[in-house]
C-alpha positions in Angstrom: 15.4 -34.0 36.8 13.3 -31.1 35.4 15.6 -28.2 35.0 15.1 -26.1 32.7 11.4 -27.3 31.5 8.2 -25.8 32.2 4.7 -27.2 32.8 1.6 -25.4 32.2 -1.0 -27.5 34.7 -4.6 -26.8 34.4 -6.8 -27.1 37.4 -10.7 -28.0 37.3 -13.4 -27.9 39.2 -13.6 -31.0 40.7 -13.3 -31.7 44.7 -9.6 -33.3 43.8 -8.5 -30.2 42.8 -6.5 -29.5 46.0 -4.2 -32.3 44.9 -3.3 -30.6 42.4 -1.3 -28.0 45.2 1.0 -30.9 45.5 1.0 -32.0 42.2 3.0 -28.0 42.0 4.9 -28.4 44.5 6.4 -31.7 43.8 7.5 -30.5 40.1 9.0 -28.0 41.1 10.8 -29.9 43.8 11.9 -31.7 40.5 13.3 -28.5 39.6 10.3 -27.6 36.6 8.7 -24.1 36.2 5.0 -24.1 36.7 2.3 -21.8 35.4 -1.1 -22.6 36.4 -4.2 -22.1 35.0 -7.9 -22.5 36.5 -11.0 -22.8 35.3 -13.8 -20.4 37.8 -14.9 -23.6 39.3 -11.6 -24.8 40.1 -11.3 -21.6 42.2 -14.8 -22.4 43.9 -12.8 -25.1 45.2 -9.1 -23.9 45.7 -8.1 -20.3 45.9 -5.3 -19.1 43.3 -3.2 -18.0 46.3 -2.6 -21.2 47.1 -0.9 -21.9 43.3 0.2 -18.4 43.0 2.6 -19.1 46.7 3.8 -22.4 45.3 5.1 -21.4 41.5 5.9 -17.9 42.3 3.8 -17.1 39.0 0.7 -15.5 38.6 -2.7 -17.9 38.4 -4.1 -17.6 35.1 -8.1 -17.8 35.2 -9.9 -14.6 32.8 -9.3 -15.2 30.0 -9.6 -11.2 29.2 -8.3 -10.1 32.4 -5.8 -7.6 31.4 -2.4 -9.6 31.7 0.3 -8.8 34.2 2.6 -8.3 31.3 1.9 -7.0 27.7 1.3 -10.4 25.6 -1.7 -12.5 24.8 -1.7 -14.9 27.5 -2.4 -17.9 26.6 -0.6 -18.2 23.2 2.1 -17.5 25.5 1.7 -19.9 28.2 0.7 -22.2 24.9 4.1 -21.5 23.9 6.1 -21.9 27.1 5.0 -25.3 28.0 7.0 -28.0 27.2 4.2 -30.3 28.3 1.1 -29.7 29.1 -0.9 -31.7 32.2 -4.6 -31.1 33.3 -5.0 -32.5 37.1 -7.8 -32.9 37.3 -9.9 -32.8 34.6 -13.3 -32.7 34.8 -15.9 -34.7 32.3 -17.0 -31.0 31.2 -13.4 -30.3 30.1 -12.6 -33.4 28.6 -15.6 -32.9 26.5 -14.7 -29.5 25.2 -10.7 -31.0 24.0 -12.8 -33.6 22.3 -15.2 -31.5 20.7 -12.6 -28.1 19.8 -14.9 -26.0 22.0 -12.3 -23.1 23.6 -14.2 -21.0 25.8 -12.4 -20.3 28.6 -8.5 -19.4 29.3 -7.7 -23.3 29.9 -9.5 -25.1 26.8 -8.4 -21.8 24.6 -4.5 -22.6 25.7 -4.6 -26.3 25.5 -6.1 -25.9 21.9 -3.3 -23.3 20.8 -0.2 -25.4 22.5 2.1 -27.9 20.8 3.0 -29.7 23.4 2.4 -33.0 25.0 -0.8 -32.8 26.8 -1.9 -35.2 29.7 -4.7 -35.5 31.3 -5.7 -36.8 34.8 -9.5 -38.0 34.9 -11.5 -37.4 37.9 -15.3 -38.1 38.4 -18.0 -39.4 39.3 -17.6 -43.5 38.4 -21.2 -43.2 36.5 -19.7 -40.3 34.3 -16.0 -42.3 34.0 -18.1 -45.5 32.9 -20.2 -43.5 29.9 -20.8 -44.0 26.5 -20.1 -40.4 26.2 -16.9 -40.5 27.7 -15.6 -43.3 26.1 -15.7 -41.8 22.9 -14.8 -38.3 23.8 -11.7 -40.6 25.5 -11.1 -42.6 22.1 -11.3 -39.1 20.3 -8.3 -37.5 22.8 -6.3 -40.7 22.4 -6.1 -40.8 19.0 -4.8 -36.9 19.1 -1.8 -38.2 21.1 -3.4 -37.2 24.6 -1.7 -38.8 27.2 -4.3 -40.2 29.6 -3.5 -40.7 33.2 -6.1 -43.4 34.2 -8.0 -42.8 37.4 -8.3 -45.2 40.4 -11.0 -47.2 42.0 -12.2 -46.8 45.5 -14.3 -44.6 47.8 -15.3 -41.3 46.1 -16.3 -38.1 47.6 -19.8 -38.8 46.8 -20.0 -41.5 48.6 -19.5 -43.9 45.1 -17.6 -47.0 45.0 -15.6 -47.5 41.9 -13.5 -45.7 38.9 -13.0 -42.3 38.9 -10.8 -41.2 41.9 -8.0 -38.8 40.9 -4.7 -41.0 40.6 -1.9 -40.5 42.8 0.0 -37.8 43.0 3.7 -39.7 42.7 1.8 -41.8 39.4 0.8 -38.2 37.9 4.1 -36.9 38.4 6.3 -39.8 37.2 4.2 -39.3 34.1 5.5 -35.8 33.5 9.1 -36.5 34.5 8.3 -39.6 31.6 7.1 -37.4 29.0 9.9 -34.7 29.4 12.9 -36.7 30.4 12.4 -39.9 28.2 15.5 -41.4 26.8 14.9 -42.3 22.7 17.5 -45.5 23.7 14.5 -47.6 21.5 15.0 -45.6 18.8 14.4 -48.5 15.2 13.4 -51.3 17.8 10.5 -53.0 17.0 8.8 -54.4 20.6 6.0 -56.6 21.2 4.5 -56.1 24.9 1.5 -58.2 26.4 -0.2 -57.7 28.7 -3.6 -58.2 30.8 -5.1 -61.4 31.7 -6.7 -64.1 29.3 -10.1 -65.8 29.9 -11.1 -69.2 29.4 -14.6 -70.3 28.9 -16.4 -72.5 30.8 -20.3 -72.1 29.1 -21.5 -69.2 26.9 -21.8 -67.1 30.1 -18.9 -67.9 32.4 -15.3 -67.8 32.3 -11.9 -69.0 34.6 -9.3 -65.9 34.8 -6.7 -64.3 37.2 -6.6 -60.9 38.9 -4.7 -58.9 36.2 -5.4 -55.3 35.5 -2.5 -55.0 32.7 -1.3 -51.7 34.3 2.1 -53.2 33.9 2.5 -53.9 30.6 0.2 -50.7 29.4 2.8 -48.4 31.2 5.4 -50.3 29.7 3.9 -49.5 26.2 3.5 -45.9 27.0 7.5 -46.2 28.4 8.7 -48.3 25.2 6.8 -45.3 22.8 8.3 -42.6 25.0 11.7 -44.2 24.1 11.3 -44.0 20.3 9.8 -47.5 19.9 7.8 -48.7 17.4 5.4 -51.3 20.0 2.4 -53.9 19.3 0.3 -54.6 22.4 -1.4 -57.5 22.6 -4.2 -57.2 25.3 -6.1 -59.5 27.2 -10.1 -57.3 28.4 -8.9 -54.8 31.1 -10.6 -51.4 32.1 -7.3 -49.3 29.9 -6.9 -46.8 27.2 -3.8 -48.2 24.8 -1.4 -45.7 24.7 -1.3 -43.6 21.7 0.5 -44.7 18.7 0.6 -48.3 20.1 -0.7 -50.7 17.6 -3.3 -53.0 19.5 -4.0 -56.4 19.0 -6.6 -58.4 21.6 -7.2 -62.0 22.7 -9.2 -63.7 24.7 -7.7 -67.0 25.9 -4.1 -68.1 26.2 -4.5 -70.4 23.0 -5.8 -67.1 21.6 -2.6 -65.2 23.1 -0.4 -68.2 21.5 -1.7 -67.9 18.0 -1.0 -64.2 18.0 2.5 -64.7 19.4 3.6 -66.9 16.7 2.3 -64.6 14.5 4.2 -62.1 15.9 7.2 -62.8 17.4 9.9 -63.4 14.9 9.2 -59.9 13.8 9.9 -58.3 16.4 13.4 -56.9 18.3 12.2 -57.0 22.0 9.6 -58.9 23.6 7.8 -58.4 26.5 5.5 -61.0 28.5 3.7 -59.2 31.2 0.5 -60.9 30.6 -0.8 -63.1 32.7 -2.2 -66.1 30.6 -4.1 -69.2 33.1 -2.6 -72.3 32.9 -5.3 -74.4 32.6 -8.6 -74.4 30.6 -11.7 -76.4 30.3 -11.5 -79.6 28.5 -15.0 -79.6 27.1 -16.6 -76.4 27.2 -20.2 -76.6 27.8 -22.8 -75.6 24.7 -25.0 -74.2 27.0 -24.9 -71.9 30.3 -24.3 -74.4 32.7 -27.3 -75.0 35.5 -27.2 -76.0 38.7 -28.2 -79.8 39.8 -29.9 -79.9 43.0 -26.9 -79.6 45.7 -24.6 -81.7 43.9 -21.0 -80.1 43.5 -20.0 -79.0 39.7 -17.0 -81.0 38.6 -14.7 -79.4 36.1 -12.3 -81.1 33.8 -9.4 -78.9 33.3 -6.5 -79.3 30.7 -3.0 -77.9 30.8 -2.5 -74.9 29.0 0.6 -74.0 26.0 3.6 -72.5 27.5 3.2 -69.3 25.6 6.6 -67.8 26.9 8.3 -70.9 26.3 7.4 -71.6 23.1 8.3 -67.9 22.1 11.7 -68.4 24.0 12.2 -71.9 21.9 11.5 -69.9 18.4 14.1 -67.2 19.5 16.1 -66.2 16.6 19.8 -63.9 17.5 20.2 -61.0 18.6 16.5 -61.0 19.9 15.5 -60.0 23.9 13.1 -62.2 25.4 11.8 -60.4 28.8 9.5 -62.7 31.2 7.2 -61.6 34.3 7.0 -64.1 37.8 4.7 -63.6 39.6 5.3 -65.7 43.2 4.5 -66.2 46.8 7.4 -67.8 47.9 10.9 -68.4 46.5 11.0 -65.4 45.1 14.1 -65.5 43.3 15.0 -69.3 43.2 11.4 -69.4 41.5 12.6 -66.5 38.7 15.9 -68.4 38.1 14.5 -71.5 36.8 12.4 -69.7 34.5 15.2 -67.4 33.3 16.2 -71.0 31.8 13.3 -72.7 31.2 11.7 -69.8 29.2 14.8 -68.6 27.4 14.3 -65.2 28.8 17.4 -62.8 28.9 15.5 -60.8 31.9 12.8 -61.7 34.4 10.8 -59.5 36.7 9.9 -60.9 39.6 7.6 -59.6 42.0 5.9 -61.3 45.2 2.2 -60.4 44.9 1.6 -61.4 48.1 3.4 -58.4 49.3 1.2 -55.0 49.9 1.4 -52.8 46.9 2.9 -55.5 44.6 1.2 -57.4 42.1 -2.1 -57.3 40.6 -4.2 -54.0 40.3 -2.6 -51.9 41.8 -0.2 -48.8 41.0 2.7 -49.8 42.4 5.0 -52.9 42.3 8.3 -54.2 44.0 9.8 -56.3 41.8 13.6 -58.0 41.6 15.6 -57.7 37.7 17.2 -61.0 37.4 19.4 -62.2 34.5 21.7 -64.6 34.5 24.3 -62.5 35.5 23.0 -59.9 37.8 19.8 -59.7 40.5 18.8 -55.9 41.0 16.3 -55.5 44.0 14.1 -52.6 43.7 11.9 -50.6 46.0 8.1 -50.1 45.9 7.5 -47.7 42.9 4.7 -47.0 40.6 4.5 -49.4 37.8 5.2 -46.3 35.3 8.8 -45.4 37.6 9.3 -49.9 37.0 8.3 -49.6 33.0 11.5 -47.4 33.1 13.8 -49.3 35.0 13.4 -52.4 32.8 13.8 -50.7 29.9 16.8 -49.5 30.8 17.9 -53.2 31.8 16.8 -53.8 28.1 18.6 -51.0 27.0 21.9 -52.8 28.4 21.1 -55.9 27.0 20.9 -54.6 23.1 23.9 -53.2 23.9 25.6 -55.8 24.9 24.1 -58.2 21.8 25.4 -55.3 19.6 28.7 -55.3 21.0 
């Protein structure tokens, strides 16, 4: 898949940065050439050896150690890469890329490239969660960094929460995204949702579902890799947009609706992978709502809009209407009534009660159905599934072209 390209990976100091061993070797499994680069605290952790035995290249670290050959080293690894990754990168370096500092061989080679650069996050959760880097996040994303979100769990300091290196196959499938990406979207304009929506109960509380919005945020970063021009409407989630998505964000499903409408006819391709509730509060209370003695709190709740339907009633020709199913049960019986009901031309139907489907996680099993075909896929990451609907898409433009 990656003959013929080369990756410049920097390594930081950070206790994930033996992943990034495998990180090499699976790249250049893939068939890639990999020159590494490592800041001094990266080698506190891992010793260049170790890189130096997997790439067959020499470790790049000083930035005015005299170089094995006579060229200035990192213009010229600058120049070599055809994409750029940092696994992992440490708070300290992504400060530096957001500030222009350069002082050190890896900030001084990422500064000089032209490249696609990604970078995969890895810290403490306090430092993940801070002001500081937020902005200095904001600031990379705008440049057209590609940020590889981090996971939540366990740390090695004992932490629970955001911050843990993501996996090695999501890292990966990134890269082989960024170098291999088809431009099959090339004109299209697509509208993508995705996230959950939340509907008010009092000033202080709120009914919602379990989405993260990983789905349809990888399938804006797969839709832009593809030469499309993609809005992303967003429901609150813990994301980055993918740079040079145009964001729009909602809180509730009428919310969702209203933005839809506004949307849809403008649009080639249209993805629903939000998750908008089906019901919300008939009256919603003016004031945080208190508790009465032991007595039981009884909710009203109303039916929500259809939002997919009503988009798949407004369809206008030529125009692909993708839908998302979520089930338990019935998997694809379940996908095939809304295939009709929704006027969809594809639905993706995944059972979330299966391990490493569904909601927040990286991965998802999921089922293509149209009303012609049913394509059962494996568990993959959610960036590897962004793909393989697009290239269902793909077919089905074709098709309404021809």
């Amino acid at each position: 898949m990656l003959h013929g390209k080369t990756v410049v990976l920097g390594v930081t100091g950070g206790i994930a940065a033996y992943k990034a061993a495998e990180i090499t070797s699976r790249l250049i499994k893939l068939g890639a050439q990999v020159y590494v680069i490592m800041t001094k605290s990266a080698c506190a952790f891992v010793a260049p050896l170790t890189f130096e035995t997997l790439s067959n290249h020499p470790v790049a670290c000083d930035l005015f150690e005299r170089p094995a050959t006579w060229e200035v080293e990192h213009i010229a690894l600058a120049k070599r890469a055809d994409a750029f990754l940092i696994a992992p990168a440490t708070a300290n370096v992504l400060g530096k890329m957001a500030n222009g500092i350069a002082d050190d061989m890896l900030t001084t080679t990422v500064m000089a490239t032209r490249a696609p650069v990604l970078v995969a996050p890895a810290m403490n959760t306090g430092m993940w969660e801070s002001a500081a880097m937020g902005q200095n996040l904001d600031v990379l994303t705008a440049r057209g960094v590609g940020i590889i979100q981090p996971e939540s769990g366990r740390l090695a300091c004992g932490d629970e929460g955001a911050g843990r290196l993501a996996q090695v196959d999501v890292i990966v499938d990134r890269v082989c995204a960024c170098l291999c990406a088809k431009q099959d979207l090339a004109g299209k304009r697509v509208l993508i949702t995705a996230g959950p929506t939340r509907e008010p109960l009092d000033p202080v509380r709120y009914i919602s579902n379990r989405s993260s919005g990983k789905m349809g945020y990888a399938l804006a970063e797969a839709a832009l890799s593809r030469g499309a021009e993609v809005l992303l409407l967003t429901g609150a989630v813990a994301l980055n947009p993918p740079a040079g998505a145009n964001v729009e964000r909602f809180g509730t499903t009428l919310e969702l609706q209203d933005l839809m409408m506004a949307h849809a006819q403008s649009h080639d391709i249209i993805i629903q992978a939000a998750a908008p509730g089906d019901y919300r509060a008939e009256t919603i209370a003016p004031n945080k709502l208190k508790k009465q003695n032991d007595d039981p709190l009884m909710l009203r709740l109303v039916q929500n809009p259809d939002v997919a339907a009503a988009v798949g009633e407004g369809k206008k020709p030529g125009q692909i209407i993708v839908a998302f199913a979520a089930e338990t049960e019935k998997l694809a019986e379940n996908a095939r009534v809304k295939l009709l009901r929704k006027h969809a031309d594809l639905v993706v139907a995944n059972d979330v009660s299966l391990p490493g489907a569904g909601f927040d996680v990286n991965t998802n099993i999921a089922s293509l159905i149209t009303a012609e075909n049913e394509i059962n896929l494996p568990q993959m990451t959610k960036q590897a599934l962004s793909h393989r609907i697009l290239d269902e898409i793909a077919k089905l433009c074709y098709n309404v072209i021809n």
